[in-house]
KOLROLO-159920 format. One record per atom (N, C-alpha, C, O): x, y, z; residue number from 1; chain; atom name; residue in three letters. Coordinates in steps of 0.05 Angstrom, whole numbers. Example, Ala and Ser with C-alpha at 12.3 -4.5 7.8 and 13.67 -1.06 7.14 Angstrom:
NODE      xx      yy      zz  num  cadena  atomo  residuo
NODE     264    -114     156    1       A      N      ala
NODE     246     -90     156    1       A     CA      ala
NODE     264     -66     156    1       A      C      ala
NODE     285     -66     169    1       A      O      ala
NODE     257     -45     142    2       A      N      ser
NODE     273     -21     143    2       A     CA      ser
NODE     258       1     157    2       A      C      ser
NODE     268      23     161    2       A      O      ser
REM end
This chain:
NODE      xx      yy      zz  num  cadena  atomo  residuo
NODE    -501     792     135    1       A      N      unk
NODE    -472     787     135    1       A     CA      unk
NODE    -466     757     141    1       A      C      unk
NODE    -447     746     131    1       A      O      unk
NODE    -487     743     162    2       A      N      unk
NODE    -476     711     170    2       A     CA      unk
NODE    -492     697     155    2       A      C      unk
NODE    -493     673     159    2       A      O      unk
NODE    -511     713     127    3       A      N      unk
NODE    -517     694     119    3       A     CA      unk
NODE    -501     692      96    3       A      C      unk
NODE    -501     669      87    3       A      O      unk
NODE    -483     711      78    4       A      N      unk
NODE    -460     707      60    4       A     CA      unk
NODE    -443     697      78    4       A      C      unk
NODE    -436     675      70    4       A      O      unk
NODE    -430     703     102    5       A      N      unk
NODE    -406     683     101    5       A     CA      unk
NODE    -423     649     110    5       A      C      unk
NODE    -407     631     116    5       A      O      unk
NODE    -439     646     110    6       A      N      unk
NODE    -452     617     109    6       A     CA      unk
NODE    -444     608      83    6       A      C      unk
NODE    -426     593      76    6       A      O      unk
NODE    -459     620      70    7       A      N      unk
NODE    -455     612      41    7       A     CA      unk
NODE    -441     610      29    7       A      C      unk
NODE    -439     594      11    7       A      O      unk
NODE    -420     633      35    8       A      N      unk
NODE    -380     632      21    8       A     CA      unk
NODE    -370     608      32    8       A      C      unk
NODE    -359     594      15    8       A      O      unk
NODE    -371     596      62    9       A      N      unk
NODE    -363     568      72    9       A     CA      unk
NODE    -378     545      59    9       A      C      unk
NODE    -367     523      62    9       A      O      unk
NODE    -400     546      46   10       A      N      unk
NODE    -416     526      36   10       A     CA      unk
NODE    -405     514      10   10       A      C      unk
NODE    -403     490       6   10       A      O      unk
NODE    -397     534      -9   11       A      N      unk
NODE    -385     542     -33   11       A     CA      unk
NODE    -352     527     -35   11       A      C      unk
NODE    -341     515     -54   11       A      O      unk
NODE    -343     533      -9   12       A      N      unk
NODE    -313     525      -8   12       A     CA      unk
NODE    -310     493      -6   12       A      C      unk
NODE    -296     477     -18   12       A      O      unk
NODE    -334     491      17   13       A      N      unk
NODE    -337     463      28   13       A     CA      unk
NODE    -339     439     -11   13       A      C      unk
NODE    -327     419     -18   13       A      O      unk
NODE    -364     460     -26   14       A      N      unk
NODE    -365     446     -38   14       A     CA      unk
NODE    -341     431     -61   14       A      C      unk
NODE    -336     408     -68   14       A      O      unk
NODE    -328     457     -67   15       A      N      unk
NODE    -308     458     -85   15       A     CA      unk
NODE    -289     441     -66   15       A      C      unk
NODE    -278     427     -83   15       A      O      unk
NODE    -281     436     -49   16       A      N      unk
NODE    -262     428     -39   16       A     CA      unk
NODE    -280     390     -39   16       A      C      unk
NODE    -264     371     -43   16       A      O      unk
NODE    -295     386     -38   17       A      N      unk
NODE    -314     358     -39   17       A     CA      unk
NODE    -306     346     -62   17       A      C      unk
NODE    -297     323     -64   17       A      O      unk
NODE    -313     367     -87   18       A      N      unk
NODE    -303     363    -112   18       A     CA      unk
NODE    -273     359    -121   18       A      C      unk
NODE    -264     345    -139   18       A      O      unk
NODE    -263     373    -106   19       A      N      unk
NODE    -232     375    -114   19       A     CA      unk
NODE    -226     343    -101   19       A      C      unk
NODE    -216     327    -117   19       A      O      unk
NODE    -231     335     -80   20       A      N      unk
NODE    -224     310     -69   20       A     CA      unk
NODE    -235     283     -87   20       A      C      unk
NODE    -222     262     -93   20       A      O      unk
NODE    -259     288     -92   21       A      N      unk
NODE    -274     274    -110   21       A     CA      unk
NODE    -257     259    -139   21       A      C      unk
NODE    -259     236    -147   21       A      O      unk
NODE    -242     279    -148   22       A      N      unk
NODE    -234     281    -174   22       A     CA      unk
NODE    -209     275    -164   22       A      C      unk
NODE    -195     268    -183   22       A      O      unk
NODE    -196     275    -142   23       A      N      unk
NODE    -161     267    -132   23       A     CA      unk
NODE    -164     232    -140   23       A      C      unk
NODE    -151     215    -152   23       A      O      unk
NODE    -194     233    -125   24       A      N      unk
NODE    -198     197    -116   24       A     CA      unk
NODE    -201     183    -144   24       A      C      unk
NODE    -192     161    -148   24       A      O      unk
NODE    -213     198    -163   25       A      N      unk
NODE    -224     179    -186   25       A     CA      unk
NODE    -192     184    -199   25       A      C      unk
NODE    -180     164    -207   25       A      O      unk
NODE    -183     202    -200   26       A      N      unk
NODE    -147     202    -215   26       A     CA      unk
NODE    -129     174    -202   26       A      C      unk
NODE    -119     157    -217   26       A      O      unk
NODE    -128     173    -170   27       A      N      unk
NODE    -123     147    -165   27       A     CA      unk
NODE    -131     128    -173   27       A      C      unk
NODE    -112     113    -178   27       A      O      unk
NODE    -150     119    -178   28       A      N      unk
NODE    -164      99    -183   28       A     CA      unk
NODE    -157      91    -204   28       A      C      unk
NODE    -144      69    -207   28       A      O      unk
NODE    -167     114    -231   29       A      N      unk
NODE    -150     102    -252   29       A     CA      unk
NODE    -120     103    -257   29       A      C      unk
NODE    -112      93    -278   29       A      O      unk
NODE    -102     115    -239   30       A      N      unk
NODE     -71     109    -247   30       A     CA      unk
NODE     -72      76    -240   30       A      C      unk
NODE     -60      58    -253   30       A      O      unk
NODE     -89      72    -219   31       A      N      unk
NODE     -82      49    -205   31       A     CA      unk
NODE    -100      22    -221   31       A      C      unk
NODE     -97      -2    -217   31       A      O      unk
NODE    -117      34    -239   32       A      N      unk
NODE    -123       5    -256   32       A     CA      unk
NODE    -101      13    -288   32       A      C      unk
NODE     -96      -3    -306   32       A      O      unk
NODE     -94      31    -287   33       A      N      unk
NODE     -71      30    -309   33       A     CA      unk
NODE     -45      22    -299   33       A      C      unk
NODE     -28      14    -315   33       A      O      unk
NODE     -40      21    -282   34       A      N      unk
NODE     -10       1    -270   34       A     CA      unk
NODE     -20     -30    -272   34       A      C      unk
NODE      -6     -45    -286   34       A      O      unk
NODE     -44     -41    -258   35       A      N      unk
NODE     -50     -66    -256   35       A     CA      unk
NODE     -48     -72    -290   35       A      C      unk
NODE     -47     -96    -295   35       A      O      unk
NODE     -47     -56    -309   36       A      N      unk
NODE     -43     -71    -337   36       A     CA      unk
NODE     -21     -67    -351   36       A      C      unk
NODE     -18     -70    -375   36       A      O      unk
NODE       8     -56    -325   37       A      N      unk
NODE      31     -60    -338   37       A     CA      unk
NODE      50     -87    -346   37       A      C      unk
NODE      37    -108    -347   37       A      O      unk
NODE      68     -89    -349   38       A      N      unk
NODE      94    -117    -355   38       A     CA      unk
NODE      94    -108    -324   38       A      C      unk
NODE      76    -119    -312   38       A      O      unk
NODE     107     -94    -311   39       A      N      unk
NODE     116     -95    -288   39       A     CA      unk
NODE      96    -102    -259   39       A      C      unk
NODE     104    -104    -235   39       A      O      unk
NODE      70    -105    -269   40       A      N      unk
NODE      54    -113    -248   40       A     CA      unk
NODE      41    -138    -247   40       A      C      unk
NODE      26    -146    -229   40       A      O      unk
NODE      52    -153    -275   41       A      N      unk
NODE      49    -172    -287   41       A     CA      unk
NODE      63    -203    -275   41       A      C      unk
NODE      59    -227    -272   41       A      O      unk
NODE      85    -179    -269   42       A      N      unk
NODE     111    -199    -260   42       A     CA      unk
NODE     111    -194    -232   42       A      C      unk
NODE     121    -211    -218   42       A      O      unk
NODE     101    -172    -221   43       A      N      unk
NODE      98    -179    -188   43       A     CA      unk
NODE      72    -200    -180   43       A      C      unk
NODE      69    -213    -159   43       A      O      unk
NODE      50    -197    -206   44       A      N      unk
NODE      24    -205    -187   44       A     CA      unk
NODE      29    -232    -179   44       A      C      unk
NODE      17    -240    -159   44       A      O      unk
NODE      49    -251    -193   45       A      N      unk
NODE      39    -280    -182   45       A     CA      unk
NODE      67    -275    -146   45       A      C      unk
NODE      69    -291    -127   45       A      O      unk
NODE      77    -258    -148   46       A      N      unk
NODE      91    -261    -113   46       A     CA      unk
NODE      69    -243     -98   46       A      C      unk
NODE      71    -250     -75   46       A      O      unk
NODE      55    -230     -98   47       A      N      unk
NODE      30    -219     -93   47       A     CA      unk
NODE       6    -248     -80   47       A      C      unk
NODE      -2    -253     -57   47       A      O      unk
NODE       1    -259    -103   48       A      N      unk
NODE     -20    -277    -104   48       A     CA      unk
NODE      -8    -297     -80   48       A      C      unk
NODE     -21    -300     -59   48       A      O      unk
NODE      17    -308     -86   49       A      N      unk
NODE      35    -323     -63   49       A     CA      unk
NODE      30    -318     -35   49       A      C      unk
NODE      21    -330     -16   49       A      O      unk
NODE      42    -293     -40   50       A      N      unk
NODE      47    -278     -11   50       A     CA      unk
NODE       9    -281       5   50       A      C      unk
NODE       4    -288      28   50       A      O      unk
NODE      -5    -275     -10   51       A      N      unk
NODE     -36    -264      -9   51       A     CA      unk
NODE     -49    -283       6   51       A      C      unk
NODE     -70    -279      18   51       A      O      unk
NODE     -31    -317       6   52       A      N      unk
NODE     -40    -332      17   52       A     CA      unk
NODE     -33    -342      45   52       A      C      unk
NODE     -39    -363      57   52       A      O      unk
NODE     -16    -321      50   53       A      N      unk
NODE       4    -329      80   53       A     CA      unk
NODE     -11    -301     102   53       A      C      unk
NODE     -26    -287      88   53       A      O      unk
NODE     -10    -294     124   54       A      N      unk
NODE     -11    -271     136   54       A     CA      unk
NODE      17    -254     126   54       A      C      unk
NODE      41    -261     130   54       A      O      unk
NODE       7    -232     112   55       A      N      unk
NODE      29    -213     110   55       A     CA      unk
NODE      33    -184     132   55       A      C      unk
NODE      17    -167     139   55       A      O      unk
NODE      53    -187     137   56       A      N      unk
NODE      61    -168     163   56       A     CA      unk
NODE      68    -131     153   56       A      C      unk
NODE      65    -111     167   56       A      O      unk
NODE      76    -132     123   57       A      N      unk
NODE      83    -104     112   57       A     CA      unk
NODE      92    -106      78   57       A      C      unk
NODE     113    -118      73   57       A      O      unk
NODE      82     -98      64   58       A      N      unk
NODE      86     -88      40   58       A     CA      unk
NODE      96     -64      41   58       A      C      unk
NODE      87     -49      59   58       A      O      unk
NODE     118     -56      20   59       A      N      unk
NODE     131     -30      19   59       A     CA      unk
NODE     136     -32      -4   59       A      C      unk
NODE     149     -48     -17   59       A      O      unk
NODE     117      -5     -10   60       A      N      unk
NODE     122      -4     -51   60       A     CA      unk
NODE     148      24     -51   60       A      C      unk
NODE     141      47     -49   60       A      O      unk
NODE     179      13     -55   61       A      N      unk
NODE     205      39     -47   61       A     CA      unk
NODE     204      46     -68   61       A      C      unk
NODE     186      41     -84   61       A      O      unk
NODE     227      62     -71   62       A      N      unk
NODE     235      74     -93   62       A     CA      unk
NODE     240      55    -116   62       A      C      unk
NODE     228      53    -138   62       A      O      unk
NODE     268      39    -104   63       A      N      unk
NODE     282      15    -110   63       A     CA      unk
NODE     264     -15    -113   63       A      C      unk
NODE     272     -31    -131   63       A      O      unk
NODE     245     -22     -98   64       A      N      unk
NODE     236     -51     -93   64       A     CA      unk
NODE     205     -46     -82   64       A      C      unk
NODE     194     -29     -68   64       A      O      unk
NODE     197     -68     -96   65       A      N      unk
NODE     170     -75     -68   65       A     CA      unk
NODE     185     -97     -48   65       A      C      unk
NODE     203    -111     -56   65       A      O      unk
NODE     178     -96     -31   66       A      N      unk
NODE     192    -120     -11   66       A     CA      unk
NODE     159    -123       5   66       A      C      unk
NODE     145    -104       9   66       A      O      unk
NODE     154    -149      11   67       A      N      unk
NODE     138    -168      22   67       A     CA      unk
NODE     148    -178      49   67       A      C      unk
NODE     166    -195      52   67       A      O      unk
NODE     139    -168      62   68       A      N      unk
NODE     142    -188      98   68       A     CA      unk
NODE     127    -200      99   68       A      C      unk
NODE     106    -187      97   68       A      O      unk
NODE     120    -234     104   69       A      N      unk
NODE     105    -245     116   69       A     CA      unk
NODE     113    -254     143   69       A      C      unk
NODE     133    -265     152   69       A      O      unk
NODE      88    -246     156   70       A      N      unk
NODE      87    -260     178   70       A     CA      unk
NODE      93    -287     195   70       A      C      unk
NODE     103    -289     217   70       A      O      unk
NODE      80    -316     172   71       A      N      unk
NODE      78    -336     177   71       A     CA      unk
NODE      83    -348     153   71       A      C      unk
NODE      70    -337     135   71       A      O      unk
NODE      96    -365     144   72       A      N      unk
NODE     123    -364     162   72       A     CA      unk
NODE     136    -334     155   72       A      C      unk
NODE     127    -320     137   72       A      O      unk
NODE     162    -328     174   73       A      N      unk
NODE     172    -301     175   73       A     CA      unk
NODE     182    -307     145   73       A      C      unk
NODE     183    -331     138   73       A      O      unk
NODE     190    -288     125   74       A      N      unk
NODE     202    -290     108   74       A     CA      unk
NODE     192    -260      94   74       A      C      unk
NODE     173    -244      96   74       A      O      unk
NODE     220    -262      80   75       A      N      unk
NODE     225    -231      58   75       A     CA      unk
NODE     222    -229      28   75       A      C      unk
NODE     245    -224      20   75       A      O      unk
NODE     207    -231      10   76       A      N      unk
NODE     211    -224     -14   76       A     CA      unk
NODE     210    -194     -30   76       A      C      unk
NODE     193    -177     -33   76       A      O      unk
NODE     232    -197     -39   77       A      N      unk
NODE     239    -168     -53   77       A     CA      unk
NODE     237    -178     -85   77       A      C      unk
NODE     244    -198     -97   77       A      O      unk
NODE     223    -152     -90   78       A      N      unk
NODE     220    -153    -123   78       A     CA      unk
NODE     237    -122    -125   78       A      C      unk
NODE     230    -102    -114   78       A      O      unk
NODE     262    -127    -142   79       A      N      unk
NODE     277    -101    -146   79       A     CA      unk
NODE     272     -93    -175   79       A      C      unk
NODE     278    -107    -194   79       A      O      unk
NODE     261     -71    -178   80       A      N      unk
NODE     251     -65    -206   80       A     CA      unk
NODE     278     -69    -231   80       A      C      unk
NODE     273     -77    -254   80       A      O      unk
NODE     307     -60    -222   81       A      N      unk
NODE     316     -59    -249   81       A     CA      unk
NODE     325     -88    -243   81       A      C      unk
NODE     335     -94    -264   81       A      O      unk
NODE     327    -107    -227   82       A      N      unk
NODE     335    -136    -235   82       A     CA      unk
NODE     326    -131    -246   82       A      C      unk
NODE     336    -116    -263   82       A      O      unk
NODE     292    -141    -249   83       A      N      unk
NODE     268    -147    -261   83       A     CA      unk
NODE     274    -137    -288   83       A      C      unk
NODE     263    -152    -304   83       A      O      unk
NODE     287    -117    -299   84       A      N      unk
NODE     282     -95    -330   84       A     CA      unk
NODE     269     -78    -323   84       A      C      unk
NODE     259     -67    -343   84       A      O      unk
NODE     261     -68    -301   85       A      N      unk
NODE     238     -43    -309   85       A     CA      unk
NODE     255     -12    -290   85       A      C      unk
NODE     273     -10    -273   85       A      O      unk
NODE     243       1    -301   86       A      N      unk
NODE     250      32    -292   86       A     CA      unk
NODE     234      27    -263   86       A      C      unk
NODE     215      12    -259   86       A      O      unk
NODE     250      46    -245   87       A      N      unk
NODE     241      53    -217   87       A     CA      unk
NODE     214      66    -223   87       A      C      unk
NODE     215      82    -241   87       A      O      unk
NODE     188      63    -211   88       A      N      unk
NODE     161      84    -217   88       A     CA      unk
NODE     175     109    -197   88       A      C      unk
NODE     191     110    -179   88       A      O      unk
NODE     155     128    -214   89       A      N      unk
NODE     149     151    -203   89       A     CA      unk
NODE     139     149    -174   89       A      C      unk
NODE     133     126    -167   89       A      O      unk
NODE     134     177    -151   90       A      N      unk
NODE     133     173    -132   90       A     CA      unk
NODE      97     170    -142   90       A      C      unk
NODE      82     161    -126   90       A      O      unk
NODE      89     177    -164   91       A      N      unk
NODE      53     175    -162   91       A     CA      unk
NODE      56     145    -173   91       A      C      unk
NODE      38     128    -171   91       A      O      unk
NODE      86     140    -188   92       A      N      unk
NODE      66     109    -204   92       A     CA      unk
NODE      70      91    -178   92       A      C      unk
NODE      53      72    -177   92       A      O      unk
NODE      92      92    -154   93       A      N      unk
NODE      87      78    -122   93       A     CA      unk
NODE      62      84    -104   93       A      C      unk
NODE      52      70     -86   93       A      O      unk
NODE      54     105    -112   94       A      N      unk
NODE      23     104     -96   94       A     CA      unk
NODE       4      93    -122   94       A      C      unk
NODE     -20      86    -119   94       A      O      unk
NODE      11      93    -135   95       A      N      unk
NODE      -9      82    -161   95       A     CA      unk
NODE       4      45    -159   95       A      C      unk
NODE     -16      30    -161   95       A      O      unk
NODE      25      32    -157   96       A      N      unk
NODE      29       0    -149   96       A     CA      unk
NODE      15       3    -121   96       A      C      unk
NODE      -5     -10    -118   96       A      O      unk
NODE      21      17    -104   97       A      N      unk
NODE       4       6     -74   97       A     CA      unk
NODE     -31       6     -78   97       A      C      unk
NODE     -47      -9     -67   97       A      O      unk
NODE     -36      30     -98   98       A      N      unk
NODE     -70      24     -91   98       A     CA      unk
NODE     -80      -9    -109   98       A      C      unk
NODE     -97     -26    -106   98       A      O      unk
NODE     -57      -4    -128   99       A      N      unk
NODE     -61     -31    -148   99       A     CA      unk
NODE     -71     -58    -128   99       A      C      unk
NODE     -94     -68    -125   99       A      O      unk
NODE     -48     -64    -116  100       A      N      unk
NODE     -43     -88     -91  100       A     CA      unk
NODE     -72     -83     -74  100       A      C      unk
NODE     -85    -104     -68  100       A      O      unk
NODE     -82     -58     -66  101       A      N      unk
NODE    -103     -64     -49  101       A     CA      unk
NODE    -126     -73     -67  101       A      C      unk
NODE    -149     -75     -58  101       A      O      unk
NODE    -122     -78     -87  102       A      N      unk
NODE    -147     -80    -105  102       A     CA      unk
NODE    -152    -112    -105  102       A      C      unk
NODE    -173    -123     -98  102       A      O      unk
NODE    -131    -124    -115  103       A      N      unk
NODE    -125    -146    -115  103       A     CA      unk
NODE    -116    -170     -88  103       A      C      unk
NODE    -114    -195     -90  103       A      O      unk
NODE    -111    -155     -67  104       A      N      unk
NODE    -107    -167     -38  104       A     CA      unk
NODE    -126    -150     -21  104       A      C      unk
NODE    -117    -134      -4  104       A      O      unk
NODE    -152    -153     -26  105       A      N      unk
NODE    -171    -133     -19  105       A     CA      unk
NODE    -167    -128      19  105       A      C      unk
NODE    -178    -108      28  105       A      O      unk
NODE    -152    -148      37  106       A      N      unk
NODE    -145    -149      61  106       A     CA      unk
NODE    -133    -123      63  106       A      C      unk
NODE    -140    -110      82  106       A      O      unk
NODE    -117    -112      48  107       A      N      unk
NODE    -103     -87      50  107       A     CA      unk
NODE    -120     -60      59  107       A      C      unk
NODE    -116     -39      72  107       A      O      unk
NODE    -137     -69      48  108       A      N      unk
NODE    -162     -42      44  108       A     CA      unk
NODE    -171     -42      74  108       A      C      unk
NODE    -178     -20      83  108       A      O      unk
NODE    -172     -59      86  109       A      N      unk
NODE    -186     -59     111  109       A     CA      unk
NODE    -175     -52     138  109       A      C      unk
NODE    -161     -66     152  109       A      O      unk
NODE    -181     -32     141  110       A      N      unk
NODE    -166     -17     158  110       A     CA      unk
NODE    -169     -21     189  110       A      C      unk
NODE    -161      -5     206  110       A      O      unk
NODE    -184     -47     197  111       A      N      unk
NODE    -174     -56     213  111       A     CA      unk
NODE    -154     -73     215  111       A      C      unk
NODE    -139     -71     234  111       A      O      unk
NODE    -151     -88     201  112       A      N      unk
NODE    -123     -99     197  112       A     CA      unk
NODE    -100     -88     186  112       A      C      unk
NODE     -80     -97     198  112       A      O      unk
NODE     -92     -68     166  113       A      N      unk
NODE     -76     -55     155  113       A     CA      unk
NODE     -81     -28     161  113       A      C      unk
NODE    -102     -17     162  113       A      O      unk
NODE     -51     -16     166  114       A      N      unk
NODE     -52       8     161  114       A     CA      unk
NODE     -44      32     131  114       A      C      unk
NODE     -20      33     137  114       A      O      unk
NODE     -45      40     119  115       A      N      unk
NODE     -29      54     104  115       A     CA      unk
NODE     -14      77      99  115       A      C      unk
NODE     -29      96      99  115       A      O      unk
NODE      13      84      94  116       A      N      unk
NODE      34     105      99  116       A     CA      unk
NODE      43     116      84  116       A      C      unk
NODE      49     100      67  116       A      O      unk
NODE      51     140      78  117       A      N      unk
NODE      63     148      63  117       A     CA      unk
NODE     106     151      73  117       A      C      unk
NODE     108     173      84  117       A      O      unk
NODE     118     144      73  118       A      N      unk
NODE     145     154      91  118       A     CA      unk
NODE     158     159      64  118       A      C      unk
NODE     153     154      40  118       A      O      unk
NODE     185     174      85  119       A      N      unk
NODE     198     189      72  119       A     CA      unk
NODE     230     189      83  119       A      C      unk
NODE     238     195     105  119       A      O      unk
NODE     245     179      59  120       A      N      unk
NODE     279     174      70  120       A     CA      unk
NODE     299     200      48  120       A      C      unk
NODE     296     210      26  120       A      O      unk
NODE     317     203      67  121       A      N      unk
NODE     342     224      47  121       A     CA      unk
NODE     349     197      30  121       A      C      unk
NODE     346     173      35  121       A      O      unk
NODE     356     207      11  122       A      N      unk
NODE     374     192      -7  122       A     CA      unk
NODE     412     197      -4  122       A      C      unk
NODE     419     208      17  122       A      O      unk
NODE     424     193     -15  123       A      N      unk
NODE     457     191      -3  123       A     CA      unk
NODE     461     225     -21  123       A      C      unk
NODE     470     246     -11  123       A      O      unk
NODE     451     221     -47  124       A      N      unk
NODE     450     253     -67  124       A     CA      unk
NODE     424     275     -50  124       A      C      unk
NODE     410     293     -60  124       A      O      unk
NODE     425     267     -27  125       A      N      unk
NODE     408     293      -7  125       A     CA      unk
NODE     372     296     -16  125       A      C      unk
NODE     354     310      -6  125       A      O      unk
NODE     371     279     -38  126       A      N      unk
NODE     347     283     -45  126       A     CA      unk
NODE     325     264     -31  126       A      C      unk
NODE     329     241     -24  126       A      O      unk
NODE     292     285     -25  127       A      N      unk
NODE     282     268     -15  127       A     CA      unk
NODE     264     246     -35  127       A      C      unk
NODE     254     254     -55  127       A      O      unk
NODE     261     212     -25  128       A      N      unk
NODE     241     196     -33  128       A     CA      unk
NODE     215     190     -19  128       A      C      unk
NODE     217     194       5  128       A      O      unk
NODE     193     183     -27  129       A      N      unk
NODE     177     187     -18  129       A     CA      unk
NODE     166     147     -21  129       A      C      unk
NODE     166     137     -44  129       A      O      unk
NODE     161     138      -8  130       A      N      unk
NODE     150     113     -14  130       A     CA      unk
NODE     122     102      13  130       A      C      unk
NODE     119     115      34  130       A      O      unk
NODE     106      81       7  131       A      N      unk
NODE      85      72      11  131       A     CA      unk
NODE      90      51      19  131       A      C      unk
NODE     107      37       9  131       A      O      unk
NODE      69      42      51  132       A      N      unk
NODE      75      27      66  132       A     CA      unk
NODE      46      15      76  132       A      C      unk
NODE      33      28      92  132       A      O      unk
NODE      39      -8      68  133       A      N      unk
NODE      16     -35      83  133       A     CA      unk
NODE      33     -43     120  133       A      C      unk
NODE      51     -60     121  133       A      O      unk
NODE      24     -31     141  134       A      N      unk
NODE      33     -45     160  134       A     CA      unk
NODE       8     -63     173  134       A      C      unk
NODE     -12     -50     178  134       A      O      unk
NODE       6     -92     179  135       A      N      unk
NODE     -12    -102     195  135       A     CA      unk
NODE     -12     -94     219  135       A      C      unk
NODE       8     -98     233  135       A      O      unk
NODE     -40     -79     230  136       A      N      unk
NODE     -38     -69     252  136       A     CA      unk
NODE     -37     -85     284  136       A      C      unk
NODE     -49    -107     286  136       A      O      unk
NODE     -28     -78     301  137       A      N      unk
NODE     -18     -94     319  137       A     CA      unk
NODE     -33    -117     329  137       A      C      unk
NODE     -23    -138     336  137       A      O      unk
NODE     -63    -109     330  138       A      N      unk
NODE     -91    -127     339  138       A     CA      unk
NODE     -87    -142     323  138       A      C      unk
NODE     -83    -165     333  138       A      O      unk
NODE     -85    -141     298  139       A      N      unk
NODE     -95    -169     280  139       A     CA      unk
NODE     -72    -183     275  139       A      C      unk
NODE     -73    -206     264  139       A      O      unk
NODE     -43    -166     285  140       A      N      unk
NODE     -23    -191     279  140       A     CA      unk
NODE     -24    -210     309  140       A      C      unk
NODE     -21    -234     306  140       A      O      unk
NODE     -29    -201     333  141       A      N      unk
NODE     -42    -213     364  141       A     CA      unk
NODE     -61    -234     356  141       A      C      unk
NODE     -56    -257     363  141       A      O      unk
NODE     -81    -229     342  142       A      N      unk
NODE    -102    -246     335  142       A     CA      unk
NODE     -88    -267     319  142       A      C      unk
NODE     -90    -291     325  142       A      O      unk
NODE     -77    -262     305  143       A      N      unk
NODE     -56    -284     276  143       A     CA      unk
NODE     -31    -299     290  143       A      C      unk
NODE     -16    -314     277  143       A      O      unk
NODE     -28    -292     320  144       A      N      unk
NODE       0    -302     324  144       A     CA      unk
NODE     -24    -322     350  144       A      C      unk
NODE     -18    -345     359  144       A      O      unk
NODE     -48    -307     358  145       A      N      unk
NODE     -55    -324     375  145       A     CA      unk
NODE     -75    -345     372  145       A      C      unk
NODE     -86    -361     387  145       A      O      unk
NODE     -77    -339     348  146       A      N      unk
NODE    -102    -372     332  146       A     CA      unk
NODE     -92    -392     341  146       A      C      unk
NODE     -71    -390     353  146       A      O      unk
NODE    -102    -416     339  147       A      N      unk
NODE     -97    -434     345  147       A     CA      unk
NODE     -76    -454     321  147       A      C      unk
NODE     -58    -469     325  147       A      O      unk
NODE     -83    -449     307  148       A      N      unk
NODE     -63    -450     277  148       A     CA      unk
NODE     -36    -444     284  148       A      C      unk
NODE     -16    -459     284  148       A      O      unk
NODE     -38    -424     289  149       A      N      unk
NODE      -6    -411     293  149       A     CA      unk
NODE       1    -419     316  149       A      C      unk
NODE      24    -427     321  149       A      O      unk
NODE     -15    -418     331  150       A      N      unk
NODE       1    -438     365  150       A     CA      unk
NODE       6    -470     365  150       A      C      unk
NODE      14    -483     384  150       A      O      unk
NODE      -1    -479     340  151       A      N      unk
NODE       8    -506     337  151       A     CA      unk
NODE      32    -506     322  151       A      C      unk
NODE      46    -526     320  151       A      O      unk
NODE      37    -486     313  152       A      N      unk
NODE      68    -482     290  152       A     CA      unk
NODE      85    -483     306  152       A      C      unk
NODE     104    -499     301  152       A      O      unk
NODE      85    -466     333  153       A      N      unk
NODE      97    -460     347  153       A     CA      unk
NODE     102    -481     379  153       A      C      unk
NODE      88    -483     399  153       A      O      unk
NODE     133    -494     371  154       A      N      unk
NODE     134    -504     391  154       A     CA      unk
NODE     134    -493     419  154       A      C      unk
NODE     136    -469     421  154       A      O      unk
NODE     133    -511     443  155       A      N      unk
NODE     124    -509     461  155       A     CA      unk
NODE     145    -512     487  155       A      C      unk
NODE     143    -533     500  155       A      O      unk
NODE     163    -494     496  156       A      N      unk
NODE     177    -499     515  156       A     CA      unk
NODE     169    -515     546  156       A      C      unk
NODE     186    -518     563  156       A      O      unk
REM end
C-alpha cells in the first residue's frame, strides 16, 4: 500500500514538474513575441535610457509602464493609447515585464529586484491585475551609499 501511494505522489510530482515546465516555456515565448511588437519598439529606447541610471520600480499597469529612477529621482510614463496602441492584456503585461527583464537583465536578479504581481479595483468594480520591478531595499542602501551618489549629494 506505501509503495502505490509512493508512486501515485511520484506521478503527480511529475506531471505537476511538467505542467510548470510548459507554463515557463509559454512565458518565454509570449515574452520574445512582445519584444517584436511596434509597441515595445517604442518603449525600448526609454528602457535603454532608463537602463543606464539606477532604477527604483518599473510598473507594467493596465494604462502605462511608468519608470522610477532612483538617481536622479525622476518619473517616466509611457501611456499606451498616447502612444496609438491598445492597453495589453493582463498576460500581454506579464509578457512586457518578462520582455524588460530580458533586455535590463538587472531585473532578473533577485537580489536587487523584486517581482509582483498587484492588484487595484477599477472605478467599473472590476479587478486589474498589473506587474511590478521593486529595487530591493539592500541594493537601493548600497546605490544611495556609494561613493558616487554621496558626492551628488550635498553636504549639510
Amino acid at each position: 500500500m506505501l509503495i502505490f501511494i509512493g508512486v501515485a505522489l511520484l506521478i503527480v510530482c511529475l506531471i505537476l514538474l511538467q505542467w510548470q515546465r510548459a507554463k515557463h516555456q509559454r512565458q518565454r515565448e509570449a515574452a520574445e513575441r512582445v519584444r517584436k511588437t511596434n509597441l515595445y519598439a517604442r518603449l525600448y529606447p526609454l528602457l535603454m535610457e532608463a537602463g543606464e541610471k539606477p532604477i527604483e520600480q518599473i510598473a507594467v499597469r493596465d494604462d502605462a509602464v511608468i519608470l522610477r529612477l532612483l538617481r536622479p529621482s525622476r518619473e517616466i510614463h509611457f501611456h499606451y493609447e498616447a502612444q496609438g496602441f491598445d492597453a495589453p492584456t493582463q498576460a500581454g503585461r506579464l509578457a512586457l515585464a518578462q520582455a524588460m527583464a530580458t533586455d535590463l537583465p538587472a531585473l532578473a536578479d533577485t537580489d536587487r529586484y523584486s517581482f509582483q504581481s498587484r492588484k487595484r479595483r477599477l472605478p467599473n468594480g472590476e479587478r486589474s491585475v498589473w506587474y511590478e520591478y521593486l529595487l530591493t531595499m539592500e541594493e537601493k542602501q548600497r546605490i544611495l551609499n556609494s561613493p558616487s551618489a554621496r558626492a551628488r549629494v550635498p553636504q549639510a
